[in-house]
LODORO-983362 format. One line per 4 residues: number of its first residue (from 1); their letters; for each residue x, y, z of N, C-alpha, C, O, CB. Coordinates in steps of 0.001 Angstrom, whole numbers. Each point is the difference from the previous one (the first is absolute). Glycine has a CB too. Example, Ala and Ser with C-alpha at 12.3 -4.5 7.8 and 13.67 -1.06 7.14 Angstrom:
! LODORO-983362
1 = as = 13190:-5690:7800:-890:1190:0:900:1200:0:1036:-19:665:-2928:-1154:581; 1542:2223:-1966:820:1190:60:-770:1090:730:509:1108:169:675:-1736:-2314
This chain:
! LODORO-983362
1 = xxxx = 22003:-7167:-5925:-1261:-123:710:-276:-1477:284:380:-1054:-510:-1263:3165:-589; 4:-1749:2197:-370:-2175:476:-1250:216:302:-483:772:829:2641:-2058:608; -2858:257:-2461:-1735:-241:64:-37:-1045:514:615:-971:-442:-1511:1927:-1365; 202:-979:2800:-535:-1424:996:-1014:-118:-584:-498:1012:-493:1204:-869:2764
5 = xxxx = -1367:-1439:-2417:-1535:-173:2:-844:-801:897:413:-975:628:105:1310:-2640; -1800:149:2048:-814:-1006:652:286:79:1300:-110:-1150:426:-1:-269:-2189; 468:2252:2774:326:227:1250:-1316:-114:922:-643:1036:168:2650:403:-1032; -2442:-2609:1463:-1079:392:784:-208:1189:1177:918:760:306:-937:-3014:-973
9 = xxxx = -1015:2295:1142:-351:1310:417:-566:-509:1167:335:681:968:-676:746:-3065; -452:-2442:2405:-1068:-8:837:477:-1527:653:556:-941:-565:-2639:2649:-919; 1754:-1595:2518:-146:-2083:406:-1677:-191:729:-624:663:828:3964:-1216:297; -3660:-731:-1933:111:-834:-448:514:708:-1486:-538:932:-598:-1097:-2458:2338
13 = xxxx = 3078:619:-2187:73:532:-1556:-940:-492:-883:-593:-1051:240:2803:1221:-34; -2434:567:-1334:-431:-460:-780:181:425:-1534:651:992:-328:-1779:-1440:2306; 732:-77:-2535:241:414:-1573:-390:1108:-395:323:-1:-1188:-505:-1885:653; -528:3271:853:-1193:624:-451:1419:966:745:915:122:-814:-4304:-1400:597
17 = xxxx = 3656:1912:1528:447:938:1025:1684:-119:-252:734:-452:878:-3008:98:1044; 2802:840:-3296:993:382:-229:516:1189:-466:-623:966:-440:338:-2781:455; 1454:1671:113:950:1497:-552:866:-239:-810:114:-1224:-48:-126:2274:1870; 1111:-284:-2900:940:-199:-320:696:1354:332:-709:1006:-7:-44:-2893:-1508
21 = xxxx = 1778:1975:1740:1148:1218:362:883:-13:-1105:379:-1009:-594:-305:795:3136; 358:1861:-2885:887:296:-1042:941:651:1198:-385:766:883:-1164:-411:-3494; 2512:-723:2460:1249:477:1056:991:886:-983:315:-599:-1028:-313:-1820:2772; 443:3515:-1620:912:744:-679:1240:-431:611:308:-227:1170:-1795:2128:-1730
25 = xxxx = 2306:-1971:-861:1645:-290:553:308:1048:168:1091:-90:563:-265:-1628:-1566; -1225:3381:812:435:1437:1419:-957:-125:721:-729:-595:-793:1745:2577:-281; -1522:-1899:1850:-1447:269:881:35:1197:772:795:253:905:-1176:-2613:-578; -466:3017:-719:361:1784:645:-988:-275:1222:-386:1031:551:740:1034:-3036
29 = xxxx = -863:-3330:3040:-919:-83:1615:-1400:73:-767:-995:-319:651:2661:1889:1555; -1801:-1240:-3325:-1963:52:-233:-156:-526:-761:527:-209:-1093:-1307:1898:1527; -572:-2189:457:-401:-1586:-891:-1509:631:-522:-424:934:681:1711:-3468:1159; -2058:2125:-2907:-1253:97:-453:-891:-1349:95:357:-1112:-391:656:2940:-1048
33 = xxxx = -2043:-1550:1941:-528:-1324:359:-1725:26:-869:-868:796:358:2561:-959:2524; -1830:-485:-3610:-1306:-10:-1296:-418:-1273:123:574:-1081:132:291:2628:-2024; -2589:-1007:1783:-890:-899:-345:-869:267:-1493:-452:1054:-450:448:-1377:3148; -31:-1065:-3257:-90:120:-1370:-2016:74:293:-655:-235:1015:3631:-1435:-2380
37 = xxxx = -3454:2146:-197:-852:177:-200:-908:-1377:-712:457:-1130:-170:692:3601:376; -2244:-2097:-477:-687:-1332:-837:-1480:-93:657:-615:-1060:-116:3060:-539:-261; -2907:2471:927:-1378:-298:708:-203:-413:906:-1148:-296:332:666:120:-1622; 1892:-67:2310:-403:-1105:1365:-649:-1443:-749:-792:-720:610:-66:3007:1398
41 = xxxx = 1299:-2570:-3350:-309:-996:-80:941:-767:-1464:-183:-1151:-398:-2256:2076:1925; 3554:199:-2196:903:-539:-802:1147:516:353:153:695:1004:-1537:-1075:-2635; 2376:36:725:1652:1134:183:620:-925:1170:-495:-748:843:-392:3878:-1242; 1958:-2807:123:1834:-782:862:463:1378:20:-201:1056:-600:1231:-3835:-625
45 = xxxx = -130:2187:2434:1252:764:64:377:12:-651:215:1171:-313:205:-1245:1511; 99:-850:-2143:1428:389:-1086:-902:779:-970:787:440:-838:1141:-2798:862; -3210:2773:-361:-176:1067:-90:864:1746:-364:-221:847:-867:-1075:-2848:2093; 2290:1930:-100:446:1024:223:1801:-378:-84:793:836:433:-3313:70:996
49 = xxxx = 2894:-1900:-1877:1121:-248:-489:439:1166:-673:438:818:808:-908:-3071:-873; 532:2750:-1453:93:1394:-159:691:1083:791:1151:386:206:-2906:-1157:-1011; 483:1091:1161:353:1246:521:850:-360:1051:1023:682:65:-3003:538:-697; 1783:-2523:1881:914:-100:1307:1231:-246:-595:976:412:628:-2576:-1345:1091
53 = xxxx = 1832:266:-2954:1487:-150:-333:987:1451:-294:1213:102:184:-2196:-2486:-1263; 164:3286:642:79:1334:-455:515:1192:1118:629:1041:-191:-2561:-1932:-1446; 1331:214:3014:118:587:947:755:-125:1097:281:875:818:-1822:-690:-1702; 1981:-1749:858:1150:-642:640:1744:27:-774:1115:-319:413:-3428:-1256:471
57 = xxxx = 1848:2059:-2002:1254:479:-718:308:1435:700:1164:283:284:-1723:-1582:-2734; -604:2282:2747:593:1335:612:217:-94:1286:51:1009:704:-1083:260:-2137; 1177:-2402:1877:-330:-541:1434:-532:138:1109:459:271:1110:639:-560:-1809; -2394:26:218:-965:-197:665:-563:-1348:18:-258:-579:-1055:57:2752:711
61 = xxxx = -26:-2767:1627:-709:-1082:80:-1020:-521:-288:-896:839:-102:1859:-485:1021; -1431:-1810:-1193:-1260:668:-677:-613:-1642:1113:652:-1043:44:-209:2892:-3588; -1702:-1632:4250:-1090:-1414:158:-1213:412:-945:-668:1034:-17:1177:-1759:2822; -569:-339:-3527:-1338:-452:-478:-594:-906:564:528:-1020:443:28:1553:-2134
65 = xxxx = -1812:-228:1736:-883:-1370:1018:-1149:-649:-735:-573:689:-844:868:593:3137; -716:-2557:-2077:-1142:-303:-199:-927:-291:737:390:-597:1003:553:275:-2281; -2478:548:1207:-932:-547:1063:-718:-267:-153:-277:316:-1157:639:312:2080; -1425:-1348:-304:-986:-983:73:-1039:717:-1189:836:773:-468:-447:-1709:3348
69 = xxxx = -1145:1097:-3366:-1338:305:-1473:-958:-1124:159:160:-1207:183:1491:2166:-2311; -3013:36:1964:-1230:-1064:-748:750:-443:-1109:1003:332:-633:-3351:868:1133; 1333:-2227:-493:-1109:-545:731:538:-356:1517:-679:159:1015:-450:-1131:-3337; 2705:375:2280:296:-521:1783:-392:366:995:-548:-579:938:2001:298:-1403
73 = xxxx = -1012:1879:180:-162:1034:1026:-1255:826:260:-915:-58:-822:3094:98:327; -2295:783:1661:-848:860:709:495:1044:160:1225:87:-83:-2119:-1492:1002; -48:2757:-580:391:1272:443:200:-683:1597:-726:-898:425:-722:2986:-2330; 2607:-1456:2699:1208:731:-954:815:-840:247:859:478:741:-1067:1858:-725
77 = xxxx = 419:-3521:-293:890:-1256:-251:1594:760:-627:1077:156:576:-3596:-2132:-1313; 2225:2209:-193:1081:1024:-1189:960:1166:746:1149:359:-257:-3268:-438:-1731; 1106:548:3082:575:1178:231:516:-483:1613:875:691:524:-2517:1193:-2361; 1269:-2681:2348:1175:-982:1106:1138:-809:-534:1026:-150:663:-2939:-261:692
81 = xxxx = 1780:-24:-2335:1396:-304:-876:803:1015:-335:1210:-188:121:-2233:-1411:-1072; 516:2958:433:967:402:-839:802:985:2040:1064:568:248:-2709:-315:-4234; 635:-505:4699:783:581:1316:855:-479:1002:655:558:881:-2234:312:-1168; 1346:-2572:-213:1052:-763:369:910:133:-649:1064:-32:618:-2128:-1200:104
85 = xxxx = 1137:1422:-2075:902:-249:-1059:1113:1357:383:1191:-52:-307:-3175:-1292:-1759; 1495:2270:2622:950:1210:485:523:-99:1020:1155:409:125:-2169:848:-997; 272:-1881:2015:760:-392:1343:868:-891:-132:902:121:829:-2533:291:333; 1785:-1535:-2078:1160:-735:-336:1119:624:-344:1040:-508:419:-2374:-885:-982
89 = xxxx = 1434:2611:-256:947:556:-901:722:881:1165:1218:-22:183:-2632:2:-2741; 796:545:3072:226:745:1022:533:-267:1332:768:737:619:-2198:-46:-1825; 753:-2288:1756:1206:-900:666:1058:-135:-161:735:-277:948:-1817:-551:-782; 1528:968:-1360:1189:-613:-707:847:1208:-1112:698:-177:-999:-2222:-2454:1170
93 = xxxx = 1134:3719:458:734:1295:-548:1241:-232:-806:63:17:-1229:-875:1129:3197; 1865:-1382:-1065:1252:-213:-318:256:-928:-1404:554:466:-996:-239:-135:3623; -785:-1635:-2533:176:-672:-1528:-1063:306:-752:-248:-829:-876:1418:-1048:1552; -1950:2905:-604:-1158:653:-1080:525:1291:-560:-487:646:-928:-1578:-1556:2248
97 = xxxx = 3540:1289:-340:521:1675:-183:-1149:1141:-80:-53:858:-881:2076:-1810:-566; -3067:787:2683:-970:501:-71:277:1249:994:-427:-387:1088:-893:-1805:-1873; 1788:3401:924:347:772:1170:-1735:628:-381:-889:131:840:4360:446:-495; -3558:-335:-1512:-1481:866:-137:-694:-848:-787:550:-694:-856:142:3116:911
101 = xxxx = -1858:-2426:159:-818:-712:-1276:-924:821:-122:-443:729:888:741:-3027:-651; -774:2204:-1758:-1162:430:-370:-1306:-1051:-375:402:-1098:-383:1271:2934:-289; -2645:-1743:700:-803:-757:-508:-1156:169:-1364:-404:1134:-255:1078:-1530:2657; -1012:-426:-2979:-453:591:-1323:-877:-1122:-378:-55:-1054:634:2143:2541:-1399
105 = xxxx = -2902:-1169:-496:-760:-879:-426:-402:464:-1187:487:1064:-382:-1022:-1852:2381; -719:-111:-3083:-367:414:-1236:-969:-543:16:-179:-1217:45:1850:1587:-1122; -2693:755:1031:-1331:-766:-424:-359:-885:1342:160:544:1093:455:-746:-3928; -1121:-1217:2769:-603:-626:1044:986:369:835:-382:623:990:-951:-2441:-1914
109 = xxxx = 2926:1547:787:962:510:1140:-3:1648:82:73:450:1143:1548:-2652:-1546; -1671:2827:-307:-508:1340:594:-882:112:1103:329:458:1094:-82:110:-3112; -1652:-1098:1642:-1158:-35:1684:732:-665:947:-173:336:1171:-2246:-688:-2136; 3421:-767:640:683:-543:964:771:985:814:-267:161:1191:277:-2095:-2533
113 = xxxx = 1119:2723:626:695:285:756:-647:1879:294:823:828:393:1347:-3157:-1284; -3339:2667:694:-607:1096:756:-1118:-530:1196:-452:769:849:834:740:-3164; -739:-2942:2224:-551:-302:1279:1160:-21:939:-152:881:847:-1799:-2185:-1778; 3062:621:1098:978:-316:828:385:1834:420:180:327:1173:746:-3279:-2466
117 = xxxx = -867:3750:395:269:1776:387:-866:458:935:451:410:1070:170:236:-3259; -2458:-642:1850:-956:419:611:-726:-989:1048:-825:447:797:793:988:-2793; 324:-2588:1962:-809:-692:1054:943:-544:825:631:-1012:-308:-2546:488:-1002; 2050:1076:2264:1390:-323:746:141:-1771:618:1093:-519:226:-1174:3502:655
121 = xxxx = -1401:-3774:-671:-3:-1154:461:918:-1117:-633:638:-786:700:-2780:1606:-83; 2160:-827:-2165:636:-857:-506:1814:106:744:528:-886:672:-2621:1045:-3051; 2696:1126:2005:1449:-218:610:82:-128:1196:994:-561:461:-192:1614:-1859; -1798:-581:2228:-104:246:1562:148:-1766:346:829:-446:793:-2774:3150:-525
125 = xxxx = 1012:-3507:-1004:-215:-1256:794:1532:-711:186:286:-887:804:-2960:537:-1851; 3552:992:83:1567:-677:-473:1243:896:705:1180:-28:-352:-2175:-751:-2311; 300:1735:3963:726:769:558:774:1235:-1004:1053:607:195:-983:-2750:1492; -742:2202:-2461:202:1048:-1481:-455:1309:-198:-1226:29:-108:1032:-1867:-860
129 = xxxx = 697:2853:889:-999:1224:130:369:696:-1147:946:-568:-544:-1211:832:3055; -142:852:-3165:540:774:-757:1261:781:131:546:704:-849:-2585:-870:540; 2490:-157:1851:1225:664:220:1220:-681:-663:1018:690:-53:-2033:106:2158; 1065:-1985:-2595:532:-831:-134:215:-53:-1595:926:-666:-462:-1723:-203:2754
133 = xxxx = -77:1585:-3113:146:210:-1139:529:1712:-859:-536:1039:387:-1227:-3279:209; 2811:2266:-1711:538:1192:375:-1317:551:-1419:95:1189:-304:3345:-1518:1614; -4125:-181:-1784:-785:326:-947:-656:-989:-967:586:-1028:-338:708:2817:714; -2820:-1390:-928:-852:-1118:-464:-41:838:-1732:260:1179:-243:-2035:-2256:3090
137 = xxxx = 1426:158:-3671:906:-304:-1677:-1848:-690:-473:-94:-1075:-593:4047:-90:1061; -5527:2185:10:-718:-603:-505:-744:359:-1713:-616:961:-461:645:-1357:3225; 463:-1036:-3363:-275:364:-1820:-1306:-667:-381:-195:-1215:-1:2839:1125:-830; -3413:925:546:-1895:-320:-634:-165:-663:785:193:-1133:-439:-624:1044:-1831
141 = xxxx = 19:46:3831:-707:-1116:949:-1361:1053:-191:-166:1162:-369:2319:-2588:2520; -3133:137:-1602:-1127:1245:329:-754:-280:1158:-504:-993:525:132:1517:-2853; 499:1155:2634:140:79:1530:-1614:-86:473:-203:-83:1212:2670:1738:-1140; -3342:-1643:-763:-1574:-831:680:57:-1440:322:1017:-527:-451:-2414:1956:-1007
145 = xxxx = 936:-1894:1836:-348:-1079:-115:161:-993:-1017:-745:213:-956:-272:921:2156; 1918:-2399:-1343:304:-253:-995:-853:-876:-697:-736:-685:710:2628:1274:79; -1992:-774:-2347:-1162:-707:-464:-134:-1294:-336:-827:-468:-783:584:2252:217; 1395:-2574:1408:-131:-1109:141:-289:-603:879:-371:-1173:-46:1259:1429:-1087
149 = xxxx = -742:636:2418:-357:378:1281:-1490:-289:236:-605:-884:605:2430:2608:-630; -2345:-168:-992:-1536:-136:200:-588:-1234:-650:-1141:-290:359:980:2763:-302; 869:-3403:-1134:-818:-617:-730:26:-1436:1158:-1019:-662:197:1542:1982:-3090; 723:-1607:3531:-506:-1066:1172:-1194:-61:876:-643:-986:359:2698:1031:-320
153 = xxxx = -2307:1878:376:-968:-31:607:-1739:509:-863:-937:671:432:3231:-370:1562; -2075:-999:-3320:-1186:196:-624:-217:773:-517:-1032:-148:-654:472:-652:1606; 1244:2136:-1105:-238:1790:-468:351:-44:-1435:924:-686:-434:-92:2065:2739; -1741:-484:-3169:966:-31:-1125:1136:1306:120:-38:1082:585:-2016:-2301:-2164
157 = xxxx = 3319:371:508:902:458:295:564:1126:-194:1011:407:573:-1123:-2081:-548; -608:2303:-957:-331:1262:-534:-297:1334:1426:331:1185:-31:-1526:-2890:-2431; 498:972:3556:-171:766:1381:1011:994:370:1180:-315:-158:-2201:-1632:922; 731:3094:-298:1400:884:327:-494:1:1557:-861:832:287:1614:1033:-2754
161 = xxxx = -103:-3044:3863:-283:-194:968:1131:704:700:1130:-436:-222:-2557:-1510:-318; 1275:3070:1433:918:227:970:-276:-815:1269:-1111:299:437:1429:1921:-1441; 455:-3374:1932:-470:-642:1112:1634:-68:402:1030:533:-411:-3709:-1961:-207; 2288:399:1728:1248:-512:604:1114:-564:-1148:1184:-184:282:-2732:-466:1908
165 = xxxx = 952:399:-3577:917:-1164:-571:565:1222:-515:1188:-255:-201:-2293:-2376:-367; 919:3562:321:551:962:-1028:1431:791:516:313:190:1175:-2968:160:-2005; 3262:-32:-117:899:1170:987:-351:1152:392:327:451:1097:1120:-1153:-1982; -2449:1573:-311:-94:1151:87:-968:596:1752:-34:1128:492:328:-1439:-3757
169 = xxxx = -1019:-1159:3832:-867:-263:860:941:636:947:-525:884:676:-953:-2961:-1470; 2837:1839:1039:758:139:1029:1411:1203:-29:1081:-21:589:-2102:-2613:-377; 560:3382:-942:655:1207:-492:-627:980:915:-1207:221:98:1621:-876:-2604; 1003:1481:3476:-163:838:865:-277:-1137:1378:-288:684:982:-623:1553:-2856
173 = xxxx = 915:-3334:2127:-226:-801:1329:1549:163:628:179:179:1205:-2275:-2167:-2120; 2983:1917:128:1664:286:627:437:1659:-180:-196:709:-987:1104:-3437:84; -391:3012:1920:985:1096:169:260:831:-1418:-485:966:-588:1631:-2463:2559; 239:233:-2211:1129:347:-1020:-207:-1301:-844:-933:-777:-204:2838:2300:1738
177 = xxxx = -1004:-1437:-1807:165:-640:-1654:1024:-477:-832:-460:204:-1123:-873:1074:1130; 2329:-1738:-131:1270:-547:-805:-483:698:-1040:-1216:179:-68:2023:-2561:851; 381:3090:-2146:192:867:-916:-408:-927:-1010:793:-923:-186:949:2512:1119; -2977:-1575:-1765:-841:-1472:-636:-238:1295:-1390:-217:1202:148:-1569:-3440:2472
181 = xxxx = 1946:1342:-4105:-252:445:-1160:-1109:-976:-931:343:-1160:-233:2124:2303:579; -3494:-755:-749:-632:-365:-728:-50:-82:-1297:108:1109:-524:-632:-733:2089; 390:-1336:-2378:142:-23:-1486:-1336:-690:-362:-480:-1036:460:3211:898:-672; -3343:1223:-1002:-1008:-602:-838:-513:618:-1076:-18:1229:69:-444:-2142:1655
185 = xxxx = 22:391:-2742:145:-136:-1358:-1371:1067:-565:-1187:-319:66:2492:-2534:51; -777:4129:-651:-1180:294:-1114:-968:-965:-548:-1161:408:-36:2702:996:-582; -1260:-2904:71:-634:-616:-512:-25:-1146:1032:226:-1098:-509:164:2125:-1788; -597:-1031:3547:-85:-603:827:-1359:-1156:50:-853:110:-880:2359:1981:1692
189 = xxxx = -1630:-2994:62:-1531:-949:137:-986:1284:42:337:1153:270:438:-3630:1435; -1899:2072:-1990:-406:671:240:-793:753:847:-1068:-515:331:1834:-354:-1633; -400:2350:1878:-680:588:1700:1206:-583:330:-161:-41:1220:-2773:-51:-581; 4298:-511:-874:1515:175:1091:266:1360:281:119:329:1181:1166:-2246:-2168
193 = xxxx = -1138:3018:-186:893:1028:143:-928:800:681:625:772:727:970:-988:-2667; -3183:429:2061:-381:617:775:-399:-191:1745:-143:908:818:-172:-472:-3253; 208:-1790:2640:459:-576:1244:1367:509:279:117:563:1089:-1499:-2591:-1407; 2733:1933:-635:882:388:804:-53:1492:-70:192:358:1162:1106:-2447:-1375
197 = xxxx = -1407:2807:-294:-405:1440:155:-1085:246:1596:-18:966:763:143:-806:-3985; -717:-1114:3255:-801:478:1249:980:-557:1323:102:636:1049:-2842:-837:-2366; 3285:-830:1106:983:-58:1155:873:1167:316:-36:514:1118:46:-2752:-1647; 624:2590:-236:1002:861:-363:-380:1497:945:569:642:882:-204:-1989:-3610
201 = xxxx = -1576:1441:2015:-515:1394:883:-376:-166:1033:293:899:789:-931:32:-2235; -293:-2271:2080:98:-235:1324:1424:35:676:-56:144:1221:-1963:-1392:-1707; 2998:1170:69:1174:-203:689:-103:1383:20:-481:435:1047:1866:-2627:-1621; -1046:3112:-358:-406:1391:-155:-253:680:944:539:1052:343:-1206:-1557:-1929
205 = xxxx = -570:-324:2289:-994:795:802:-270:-71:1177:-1017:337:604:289:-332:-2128; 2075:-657:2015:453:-578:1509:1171:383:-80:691:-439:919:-1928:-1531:-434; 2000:2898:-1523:1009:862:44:1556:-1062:-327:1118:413:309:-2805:1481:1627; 1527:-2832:-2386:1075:-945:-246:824:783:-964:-613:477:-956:-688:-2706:1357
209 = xxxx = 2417:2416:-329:792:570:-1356:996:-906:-745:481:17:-1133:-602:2145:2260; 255:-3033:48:1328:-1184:-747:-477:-822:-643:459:-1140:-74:945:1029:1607; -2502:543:-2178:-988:-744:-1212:405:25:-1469:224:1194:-204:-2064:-522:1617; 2045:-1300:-2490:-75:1058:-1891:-449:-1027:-613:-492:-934:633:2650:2651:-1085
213 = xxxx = -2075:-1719:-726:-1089:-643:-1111:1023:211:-983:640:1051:-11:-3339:-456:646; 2969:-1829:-1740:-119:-250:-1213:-836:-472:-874:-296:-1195:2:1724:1250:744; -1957:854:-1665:-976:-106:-964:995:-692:-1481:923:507:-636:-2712:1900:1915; 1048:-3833:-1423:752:-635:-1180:-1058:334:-1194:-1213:136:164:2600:-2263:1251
217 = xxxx = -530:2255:-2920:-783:108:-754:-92:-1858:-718:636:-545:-903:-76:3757:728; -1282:-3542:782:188:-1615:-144:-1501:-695:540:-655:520:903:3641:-434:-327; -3340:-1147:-1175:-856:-1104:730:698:-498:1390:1153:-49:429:-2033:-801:-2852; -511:482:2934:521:-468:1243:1341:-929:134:221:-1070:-567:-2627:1304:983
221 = xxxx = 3083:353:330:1384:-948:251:1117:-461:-968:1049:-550:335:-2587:-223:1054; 1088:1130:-2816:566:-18:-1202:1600:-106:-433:609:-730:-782:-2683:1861:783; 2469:-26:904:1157:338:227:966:-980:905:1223:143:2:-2361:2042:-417; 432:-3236:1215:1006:-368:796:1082:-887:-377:925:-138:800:-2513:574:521
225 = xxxx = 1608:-1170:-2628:793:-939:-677:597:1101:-1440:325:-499:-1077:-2017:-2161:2075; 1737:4116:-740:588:179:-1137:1367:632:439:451:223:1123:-2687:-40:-2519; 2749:34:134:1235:807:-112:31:1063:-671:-498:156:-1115:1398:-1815:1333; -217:2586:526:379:1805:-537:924:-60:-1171:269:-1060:-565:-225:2209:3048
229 = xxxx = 364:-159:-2783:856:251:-1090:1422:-500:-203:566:-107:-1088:-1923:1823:1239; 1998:-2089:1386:1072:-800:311:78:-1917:-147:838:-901:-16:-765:3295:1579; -1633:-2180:-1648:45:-1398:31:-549:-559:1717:-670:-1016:181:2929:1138:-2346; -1953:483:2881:-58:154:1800:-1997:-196:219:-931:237:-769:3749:2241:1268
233 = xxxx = -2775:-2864:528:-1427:-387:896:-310:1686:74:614:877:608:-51:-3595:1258; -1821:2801:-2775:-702:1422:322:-341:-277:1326:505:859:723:-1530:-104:-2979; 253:-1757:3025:-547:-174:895:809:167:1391:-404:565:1016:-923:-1787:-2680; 2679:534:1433:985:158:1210:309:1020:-51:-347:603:1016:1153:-2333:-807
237 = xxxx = 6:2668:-1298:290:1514:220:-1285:764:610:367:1010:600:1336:-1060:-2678; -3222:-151:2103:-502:957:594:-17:-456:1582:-26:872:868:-1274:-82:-3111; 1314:-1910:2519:397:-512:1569:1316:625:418:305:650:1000:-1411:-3008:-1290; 1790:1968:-767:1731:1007:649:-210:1102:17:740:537:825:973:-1566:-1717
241 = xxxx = -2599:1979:223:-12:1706:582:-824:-265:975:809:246:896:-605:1405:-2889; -1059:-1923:2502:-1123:-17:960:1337:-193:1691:116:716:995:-2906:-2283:-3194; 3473:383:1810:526:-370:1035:1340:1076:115:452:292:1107:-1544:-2934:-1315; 1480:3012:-640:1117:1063:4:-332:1500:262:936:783:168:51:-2319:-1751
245 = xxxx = -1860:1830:1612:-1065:1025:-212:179:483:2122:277:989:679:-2484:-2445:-3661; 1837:37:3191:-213:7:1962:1533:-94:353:223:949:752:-2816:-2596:-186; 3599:1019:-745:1426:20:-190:551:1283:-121:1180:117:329:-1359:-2123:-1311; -386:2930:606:1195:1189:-868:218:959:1802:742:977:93:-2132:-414:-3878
């Protein structure tokens, strides 16, 4: 395997709008592309070292990205990065061994990568559509309004706001849908698992079927730095069935 780091994303470069790539020495063409979690305002990519190393061994590709966070940043500062950060990868297919990508996130990158699913403007502005993605990998984001979101604009954060910033706001505005799995935690933040339960059935209820859910018996996100019984990334093996799952 070959880990690049620090790959800018954006010009003007800068320090903040990077990636690192896990390249598999087999590359079966699919790459996974993750945004790390932390509130829109902590967490790295290497973050997800782990599990992407875990996953570029079965060869699969892996981009991790980083992007702009408060205090720096603004809604939706974060979520034009992380849509540049895909139109780059995607320029450049061939040395990313990207024939399919999926996209994914955790937590703050969870809302990340279900705004980029449901609000079509962010990929649209980067000539990006959902056609372009073969499936979305979203783990404990939450799909209201996010509460770092509301707390820029004064709300407490505790608010359960459906608006433009949210995803669930824009559920049923598209057609179809890329084959997208949700993960979140019995012992989740708290009001995650029932927000994602209400997404879930809204998808439900616009007849989506290439929808499913994993229910972790875990705190929020808990799981993403551990290891199974092999010793192996619990976290990457459930990305490798998800992505093998649309494969078969």
């Amino acid at each position: 395997m070959n880990i690049i780091r620090d790959i800018p994303y954006s010009t003007p470069q800068d320090n903040l709008r990077l990636m690192d790539a896990y390249l598999p020495s087999n590359p079966t063409g699919t790459l996974f592309f993750y945004a790390h979690g932390g509130g829109l305002e902590a967490g790295d990519k290497k973050d997800f070292d782990f599990p992407a190393e875990y996953l570029a061994g079965q060869g699969i590709a892996v981009v991790s990205i980083n992007y702009r966070m408060y205090p720096d940043a603004r809604f939706p500062d974060f979520l034009w990065d992380a849509a540049q950060a895909l139109k780059y990868v995607c320029d450049r297919r061939k040395e990313f061994h990207a024939d399919k990508i999926y996209v994914g996130g955790s937590s703050a990158g969870g809302f990340i990568s279900m705004m980029l699913c449901f609000d079509p403007q962010y990929l649209a502005r980067f000539g990006l559509s959902n056609g372009d993605i073969a499936g979305y990998f979203h783990d404990a984001g939450q799909p209201t309004a996010h509460f770092r979101v509301l707390k820029e604009r004064g709300i407490d954060g505790r608010r359960v706001i459906v608006d433009e910033t949210s995803a669930l706001y824009h559920v049923g505005t598209l057609e179809n849908y890329p084959p997208m799995r949700f993960i979140v935690s019995d012992e989740d933040m708290t009001n995650r698992l029932e927000q994602t339960m209400l997404i879930l059935s809204t998808l439900r209820h616009f007849g989506h079927k290439n929808v499913d859910h994993v229910l972790m018996h875990s705190t929020h996100c808990a799981y993403i730095g551990k290891k199974d019984e092999q010793g192996e990334s619990l976290f990457g093996k459930m990305i490798l069935d998800f992505i093998r799952k649309q494969e078969e």
